[in-house]
Structure formats: structure tokens, C-alpha cells
N, C-alpha and C positions, 0 to 999 in steps of 0.2 A: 218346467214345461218343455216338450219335444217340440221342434218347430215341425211345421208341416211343409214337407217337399213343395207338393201343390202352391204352396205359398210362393213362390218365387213363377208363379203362370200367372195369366189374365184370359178368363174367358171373353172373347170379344164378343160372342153370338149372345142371344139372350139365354139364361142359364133357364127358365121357365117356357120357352116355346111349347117345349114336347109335351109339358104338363096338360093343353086343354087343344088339342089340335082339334077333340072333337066337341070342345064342349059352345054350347047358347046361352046365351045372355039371360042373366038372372035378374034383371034390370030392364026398364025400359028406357035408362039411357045407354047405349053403347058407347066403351071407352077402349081403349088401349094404353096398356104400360109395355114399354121397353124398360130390360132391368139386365146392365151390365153388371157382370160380377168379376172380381178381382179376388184370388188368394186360396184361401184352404175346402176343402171337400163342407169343413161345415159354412161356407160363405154359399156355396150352393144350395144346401141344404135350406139354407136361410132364406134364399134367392126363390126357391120354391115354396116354400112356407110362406110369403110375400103375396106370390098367386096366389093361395090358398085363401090369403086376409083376403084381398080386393078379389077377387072373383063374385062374391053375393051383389059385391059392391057395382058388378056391371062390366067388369075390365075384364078384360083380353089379351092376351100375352101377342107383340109383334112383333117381330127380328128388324122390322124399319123403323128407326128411330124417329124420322121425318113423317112418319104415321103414328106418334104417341102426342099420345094425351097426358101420360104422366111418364118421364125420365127418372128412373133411380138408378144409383151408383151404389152398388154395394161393394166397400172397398175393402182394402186388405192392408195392416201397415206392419208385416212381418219384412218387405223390400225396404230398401234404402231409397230415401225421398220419396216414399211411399205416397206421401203428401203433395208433392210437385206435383204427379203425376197426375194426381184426383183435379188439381186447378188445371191443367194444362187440355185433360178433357172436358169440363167445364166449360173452358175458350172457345172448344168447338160445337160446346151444346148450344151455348146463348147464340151464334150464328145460327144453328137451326131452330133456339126459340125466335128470336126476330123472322126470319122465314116464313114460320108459321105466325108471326101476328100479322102479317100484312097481307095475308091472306084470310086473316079474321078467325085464327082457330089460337084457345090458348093451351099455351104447355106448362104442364106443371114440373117443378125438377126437385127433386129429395139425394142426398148423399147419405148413404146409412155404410153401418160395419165398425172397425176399428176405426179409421181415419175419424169416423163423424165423430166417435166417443174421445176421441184423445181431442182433436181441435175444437169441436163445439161451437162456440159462437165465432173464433174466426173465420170459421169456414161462412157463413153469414156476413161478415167483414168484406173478406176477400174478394167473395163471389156473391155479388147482388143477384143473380138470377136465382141463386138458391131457396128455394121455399122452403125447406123441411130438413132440419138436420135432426138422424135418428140414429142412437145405438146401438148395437147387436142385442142389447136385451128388452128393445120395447119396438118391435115392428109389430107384434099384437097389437098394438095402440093405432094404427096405421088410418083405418077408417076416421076414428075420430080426430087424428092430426090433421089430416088432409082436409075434414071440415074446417076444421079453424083454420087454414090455408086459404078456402074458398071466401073464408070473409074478410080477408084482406090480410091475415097476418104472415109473419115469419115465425117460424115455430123449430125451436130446438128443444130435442128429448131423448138426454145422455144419462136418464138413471139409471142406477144398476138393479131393473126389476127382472130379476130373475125368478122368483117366485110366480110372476104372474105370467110372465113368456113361459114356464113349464107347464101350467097348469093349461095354459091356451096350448099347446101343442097335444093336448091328444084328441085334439078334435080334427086331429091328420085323414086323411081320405075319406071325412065325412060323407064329403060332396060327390056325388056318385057321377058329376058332367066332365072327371077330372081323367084324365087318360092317364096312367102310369107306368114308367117302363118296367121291366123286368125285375131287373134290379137298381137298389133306391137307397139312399142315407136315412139313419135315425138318428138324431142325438139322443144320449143316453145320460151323459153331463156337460159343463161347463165349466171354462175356467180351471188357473191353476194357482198349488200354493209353493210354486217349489223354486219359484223367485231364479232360475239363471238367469248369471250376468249378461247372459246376450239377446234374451229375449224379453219382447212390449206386451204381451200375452197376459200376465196379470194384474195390467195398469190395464187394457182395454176391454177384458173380458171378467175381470174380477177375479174373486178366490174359488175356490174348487166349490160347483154343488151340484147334486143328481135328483133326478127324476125319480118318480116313487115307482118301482114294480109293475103296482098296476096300467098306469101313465104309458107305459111301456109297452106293456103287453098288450093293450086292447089298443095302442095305433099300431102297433106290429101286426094284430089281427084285420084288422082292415084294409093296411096293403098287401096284407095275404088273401085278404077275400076280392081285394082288387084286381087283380092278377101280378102282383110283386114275388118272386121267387130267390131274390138274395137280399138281405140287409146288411147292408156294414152300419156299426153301431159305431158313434160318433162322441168322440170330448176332445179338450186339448191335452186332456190326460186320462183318459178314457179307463185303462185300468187300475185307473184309484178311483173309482166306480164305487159309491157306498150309498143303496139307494134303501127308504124304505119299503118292507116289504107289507101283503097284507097283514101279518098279526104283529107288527111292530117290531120287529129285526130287523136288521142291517143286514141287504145282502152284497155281494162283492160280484163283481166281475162275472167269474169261473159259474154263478149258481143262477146267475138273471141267463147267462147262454144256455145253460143244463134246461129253466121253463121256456125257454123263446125256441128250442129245438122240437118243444111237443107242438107248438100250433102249425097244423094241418095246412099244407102248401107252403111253408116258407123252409124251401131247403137249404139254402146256403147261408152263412152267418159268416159275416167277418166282422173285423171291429178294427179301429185308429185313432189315433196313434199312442203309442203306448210308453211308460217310461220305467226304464228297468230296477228301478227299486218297490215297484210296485205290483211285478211279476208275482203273485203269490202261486203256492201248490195245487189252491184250486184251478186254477186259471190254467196251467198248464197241465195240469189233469183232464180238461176239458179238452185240449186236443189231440188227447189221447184215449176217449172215450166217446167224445160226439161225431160223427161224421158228416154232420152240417156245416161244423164247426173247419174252416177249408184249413189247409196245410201251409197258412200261409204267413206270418206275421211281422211287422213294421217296427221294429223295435232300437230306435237312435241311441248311437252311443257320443256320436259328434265329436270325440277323439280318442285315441291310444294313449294319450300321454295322462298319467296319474296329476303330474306339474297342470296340466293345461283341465283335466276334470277338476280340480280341486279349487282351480281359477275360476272354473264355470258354474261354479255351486252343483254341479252334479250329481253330489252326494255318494257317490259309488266311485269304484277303483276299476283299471282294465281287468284285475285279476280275478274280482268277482262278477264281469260281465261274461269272464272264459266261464265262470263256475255255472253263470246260468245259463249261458247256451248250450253247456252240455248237459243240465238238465232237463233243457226244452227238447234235445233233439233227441234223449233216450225216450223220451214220451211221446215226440214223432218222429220217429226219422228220418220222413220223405219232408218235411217242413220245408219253403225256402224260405233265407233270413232276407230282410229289409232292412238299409240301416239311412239314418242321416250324417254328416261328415262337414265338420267347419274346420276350414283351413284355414291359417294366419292369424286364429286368435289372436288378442295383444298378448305378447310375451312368449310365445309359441318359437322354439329353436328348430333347427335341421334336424336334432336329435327328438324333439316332440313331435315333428312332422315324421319322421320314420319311425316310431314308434305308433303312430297311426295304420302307417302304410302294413306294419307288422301286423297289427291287429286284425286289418282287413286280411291280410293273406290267411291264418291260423283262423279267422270265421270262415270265409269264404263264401260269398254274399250272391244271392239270386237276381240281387237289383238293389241296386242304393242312390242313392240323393246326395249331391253334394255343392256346397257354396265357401263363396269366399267369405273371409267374414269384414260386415259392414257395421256401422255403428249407429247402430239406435239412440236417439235423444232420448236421456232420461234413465237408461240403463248403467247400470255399473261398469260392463263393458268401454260403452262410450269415453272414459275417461280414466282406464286403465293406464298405467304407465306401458313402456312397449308395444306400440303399436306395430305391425309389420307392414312394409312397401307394396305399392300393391305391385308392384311387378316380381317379388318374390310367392307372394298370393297368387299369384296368376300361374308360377312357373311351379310351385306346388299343386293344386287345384287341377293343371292338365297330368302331371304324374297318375294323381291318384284315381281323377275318373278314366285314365287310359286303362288302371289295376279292376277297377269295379267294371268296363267295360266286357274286359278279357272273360273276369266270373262270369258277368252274367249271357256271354257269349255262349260258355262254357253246358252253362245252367241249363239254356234254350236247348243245348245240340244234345243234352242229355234226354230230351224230351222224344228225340225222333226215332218213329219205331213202334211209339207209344198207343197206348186206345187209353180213351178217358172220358168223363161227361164232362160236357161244355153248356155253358149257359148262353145261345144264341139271344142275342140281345137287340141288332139292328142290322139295318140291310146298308152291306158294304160300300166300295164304290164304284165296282164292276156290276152291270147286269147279274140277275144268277145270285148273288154271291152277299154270303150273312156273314157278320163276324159279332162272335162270343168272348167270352173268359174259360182260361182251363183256372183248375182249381189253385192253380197258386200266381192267377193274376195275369199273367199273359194273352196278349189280344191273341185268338184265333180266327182265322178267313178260313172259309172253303166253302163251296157251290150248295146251295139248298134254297127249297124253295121257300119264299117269303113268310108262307103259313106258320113254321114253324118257329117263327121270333115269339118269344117266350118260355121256351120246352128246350128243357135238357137231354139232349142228344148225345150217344158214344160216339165218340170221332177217333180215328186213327190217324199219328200224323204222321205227315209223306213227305214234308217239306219244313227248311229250319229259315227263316228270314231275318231282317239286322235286329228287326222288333218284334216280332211275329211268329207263329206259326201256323203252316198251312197244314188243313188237315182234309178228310173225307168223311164223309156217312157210313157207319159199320150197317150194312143192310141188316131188315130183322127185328129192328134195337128199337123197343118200344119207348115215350120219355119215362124218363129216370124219376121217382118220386125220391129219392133221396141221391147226393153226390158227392164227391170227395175223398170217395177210399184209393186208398193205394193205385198207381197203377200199374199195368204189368203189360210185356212186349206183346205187341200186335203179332199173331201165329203168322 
């Protein structure tokens, strides 16, 4: 399993706001959920699929907590004390349930994600206010938990139903009251089998399984006919992707992007996170034949060191991660690489950490992720002999994101000069002023008017920022129904 960068953020806001800004009660009780999300792109994903459940059910997505009706936590336990953390906001929920009893309103409170599946009933133990503990594989279940909640019970539900969480996801953008942004998450699978020793991944989410084809393609279709214009397609091992298809094949990765590029309005495709033993020909064929398909890919190696992959169950060597990136990048050239990076493994020498640091230089990365490394309960890691200081972690750690800062400084200033399509996505935080994606991931700002958030516009850019770049409107430039080719100096 690749961990996921994002795993180490907390969205504080509600990850479902944006979903129904415009929508009305399907219900004649009006309710509101707040639903913080903690950890990786599919915890959002998840977060939104959540709205999805409760929305027939009457609920409303609120960014004030102190204005819900129902509190979920959807956690993440990829951090260290990942767990603390889930009680310690807890401490400040029950403060605002009491709040609101004395005021005569009640609140209901659910913990779902990893943390809920790994803890289970203690989380129930620990935290009496809790009503509802739920696992990332049955928030489909949601309506009917929360009944049994409303009749007095505590209710914990950590099975691993992934059968029936896939089959309820392609009823994604049914709901026509449901506002969608531009660009939006799929999952595509779940779960992994490749057991590293540093990752909780296949203790809370289970072993590797996909979604069938069609499952796929007809919610794909719908946030295309929503008005969705990029998908990133979502696992925790995404391309060991083996779903089936209509006449009973297996298809992989590379041939679900080849169908999901024909439906009409969805032009951009990305996908995450990937693990490089799983890199097949097709799949890298596709980025060198689709053009929806962006230039862009997330592919963790987590170290240089042969000593320190072979510790990590990794299953690959540095010298066969050189062999496939330079198969990727003869089938695109303009690609930028994404990597993830754990420093201080247990057992991890100066000579495994510069052997790292080698690695990155000889890739030379567009943007990468990196951590110290912390110890999961329950992982093989945790109890490795060798563990390292964390003040040598620390003093590695700043080395190496100063070497990934440089690239992708680099990366950005190679960009200006440029014309490209961008996928205006939201209104910035200047008057005037939208910011997009260019096609390899980079937030872009520049001045345009509101209208155009959802449309793929040519931008030229004029300015290189520390995260950013600023760009302009190529006057003339109708939207783009497809994006992502090459691009070339602005005359």
C-alpha cells in the first residue's frame, strides 16, 4: 500500500458543504450534518458520498457545528495517535452537545473511517457521547443506523461490506438537488494486499477489491451530465485496478481510462495513488495515447535504499523504479513525477538516507510528499529493531524536502511563458480572480470572470509564485472540450 500524502492534513471545514449549496429538503423534517474529515482524498470522497446517503433523508450539510443535528467524524489513522486525536475532538464535541441540550435541541454524534474500524467498541467506551461508530465500508448503511440510534441505541458497524458499499455507489449524482464542482473523486477500488511494514491500510480498509466497469462508468456518466469536467479515479492501490467488465473480463487500469475517455463532457482523468509494481504497459500506454488522460502521475517510492525497500516489503528495487520511470517518461515526456518519501525508517543508516536523497536527484520530481517515520500499532514496522532518533528524523526530513522543494521550484518556473488549458474550478480570494488546475496539478489564479468556473480555458502564464502560478486569458479561446496536450511557448 502507498500511503497517501493528504493523509497527514485535516480538513477542518465541512468536506460536503459545496455538495448542496443549492439544494431543498427532500423531507419534511429539516436537519443538518456537519462532517469533519481527516486524511486521504478517498476520506473526502467518502465525506461526500455521506451527503449523498442523508440528503433523501432531509439533511443539509452545515459548516457550524453548533448548527447540527448530526456530527460525524470521519477519520484517518494513516498519523500517529491518529486516535488521540479523534478523542480529543470528541472533548470539544460533547461541550457543544450539552450546549445544545439545554437549549432543547439534540445532537447526534457518529465517528466513521479508519479510526472507527480499527477501535470499534472502544471508541463507545471511551466517548459516551458517541452514538454511532461506522467503517469506511458501510456508511451505505447510514439511514438505517441512525434509526436504531433514534431508539435509544449505541450502534457500532465495522464489517468489512464492501460488496455492498460498491454496489450503493453508483447511485452517485442521482440526485439532481446536488451541486457538483467541476472536478470530483471516483473510487474505482479499495483496499490493499501488499501488506508494507509501515502502513494500517490493510487492517482498516481490507484486501484489494474493484468496482465492476459498468458501476464506473454510468456514475462517471452522471457527474458528466452534472456538469463534472475532471475525475480522479480513487483506490489505495488504485492501479492494481482488476475490475469486471460487461462480458466477464478483467479489465486493468490502462482499459477502464481508454472507456471513461469516450463519455462525452468528462475531459480530464487522473487517478491515485499508485504503486509501482503495478505500473503495467497498458497503463502507461494510456498516457501516451489519451489526452484526457493529464500528464501527471503520483507514483511513491518511499526510499532509495534497496536495504530499507526490502525492510518495507516494497517488493521492488531502486534500480527497477529507474527502469520504470524511464519507461513512463519515453511515453510522455512532459509528465511531472509525484513521489512519497519516509525518512528514518527503523534501520535506516546516513548511507540509506543518501541513497534516497540520490534517487530523488536522478528522478527529479515535480512535487513530492514526505514524512518522518512514526509507528503504527499493529504494523511490523512498530516493532522493528533499529529504530531512529527523532532528532536525526527531523535533521534528515529537512535535507530532503529542502532537495524536493528546489525540483519543484524548478518544475513551476519551467511553466512561465507557457499557454495551456486550465480547469477554472473556484473563485479565488481576490475580487475578479478564479483559480484552476494546469494539467499537471498546479493551482493556477488569474482574473476572470465568475461565469466561467467550470470551462476550460487557454491561459498563458505571466507569473511563477512559491505554489502557484499566475496566468492570463488567451483572448479568442473558445472552452476547450478536450485538455492536456503538450504545451508550447506563449508567441
Amino acid at each position: 500500500m502507498t500511503s497517501r500524502p493528504e493523509a497527514d492534513q485535516e480538513t477542518t471545514a465541512s468536506a460536503v458543504s459545496q455538495l448542496d449549496d443549492n439544494a431543498t429538503d427532500l423531507s419534511s423534517n429539516k436537519r443538518k450534518v456537519f462532517v469533519r474529515t481527516y486524511g486521504c482524498q478517498m476520506n473526502v470522497y467518502d465525506s461526500e458520498r455521506m451527503a449523498d446517503v442523508l440528503s433523501p433523508e432531509g439533511y443539509q450539510a452545515t459548516e457550524d457545528m453548533e448548527d447540527a443535528d448530526l456530527v460525524i467524524l470521519n477519520t484517518c489513522h494513516i498519523r500517529e495517535k491518529a486516535a488521540e486525536k479523534v478523542y480529543s475532538e470528541l472533548g470539544r464535541i460533547r461541550k457543544v452537545k450539552e450546549q445544545r441540550a439545554k437549549s432543547g435541541k439534540d445532537m447526534m454524534v457518529g465517528v466513521a473511517g479508519c479510526v472507527a474500524q480499527a477501535e470499534g467498541e472502544e471508541i463507545s467506551r471511551r466517548a459516551p457521547i458517541v452514538d454511532l461508530v461506522v467503517g469506511p465500508q458501510s456508511y451505505q448503511k447510514l439511514p438505517s443506523l441512525l434509526d436504531e440510534v433514534r431508539k435509544g441505541k449505541k450502534v457500532v458497524e465495522t464489517e468489512f461490506d464492501i460488496d455492498a458499499k460498491f454496489a450503493h455507489l453508483s447511485e452517485r449524482a442521482a440526485n439532481p438537488v446536488l451541486k457538483r464542482p467541476p472536478a470530483a473523486f471516483l473510487t474505482v477500488q479499495e483496499g490493499c494486499d501488499k501488506f508494507c511494514t509501515f502502513c494500517v491500510v490493510p487492517y482498516t480498509r481490507g484486501g484489494e477489491v474493484s468496482r465492476t466497469v459498468d458501476q464506473i462508468v454510468n456514475e462517471a456518466e452522471r457527474m458528466a451530465a452534472s456538469g463534472v469536467r475532471e475525475v480522479t479515479l480513487l483506490g489505495q492501490n488504485v492501479n492494481a485496478y482488476h475490475g469486471e467488465a460487461p462480458d466477464g473480463s478483467t479489465w486493468g487500469l490502462g482499459r477502464l481510462l481508454r472507456r471513461l475517455s469516450e463519455i462525452k463532457g468528462l475531459d480530464r482523468l487522473r487517478y491515485t495513488t499508485s504503486h509501482p509494481r503495478d505500473m503495467d504497459d497498458d497503463l502507461i500506454a494510456a498516457h501516451r495515447d489519451l489526452k484526457s488522460v493529464m500528464p501527471y502521475l503520483h507514483l511513491p517510492v518511499q526510499s532509495g535504499s534497496d536495504k530499507i525497500l526490502k525492510a518495507m516489503n516494497r517488493r521492488h528495487t531502486r534500480d527497477e523504479y529507474f527502469q520504470l520511470i524511464d519507461r513512463i517518461r519515453e511515453a510522455a515526456p512532459d509528465l511531472a513525477l509525484s513521489g512519497d518519501f519516509i525518512v528514518g525508517f527503523p534501520g535506516e543508516t546516513d548511507q540509506d538516507f543518501e541513497d534516497t536523497m540520490d534517487l530523488i536527484r536522478r528522478v527529479q520530481y515535480g512535487s513530492a510528499f514526505s514524512f518522518k517515520y512514526s509507528q503504527r500499532p499493529g504494523t511490523p514496522g512498530a516493532t522493528m529493531d533499529g529504530q531512529v532518533p527523532e532528532d536525526v528524523k527531523s535533521e534528515r526530513l529537512a535535507k530532503l524536502q529542502a532537495l524536493v522543494s528546489e525540483q519543484q521550484q524548478a518544475f513551476n518556473a519551467s511553466r512561465l511563458g507557457m499557454s495551456f488549458d486550465v480547469l477554472l474550478e473556484k473563485k479565488g480570494r481576490n475580487a475578479g480572480q478564479l483559480v484552476g488546475k494546469s494539467p499537471w496539478l498546479q493551482p493556477v489564479q488569474l482574473d476572470a470572470p465568475e461565469s466561467l468556473i467550470g470551462s476550460i480555458q487557454a491561459v498563458e502564464i505571466v507569473k511563477i509564485g512559491s505554489n502557484s502560478l499566475f496566468g492570463q486569458l488567451i483572448d479568442g479561446q473558445d472552452d476547450k472540450d478536450i485538455s492536456g496536450a503538450i504545451p508550447t511557448p506563449a508567441a
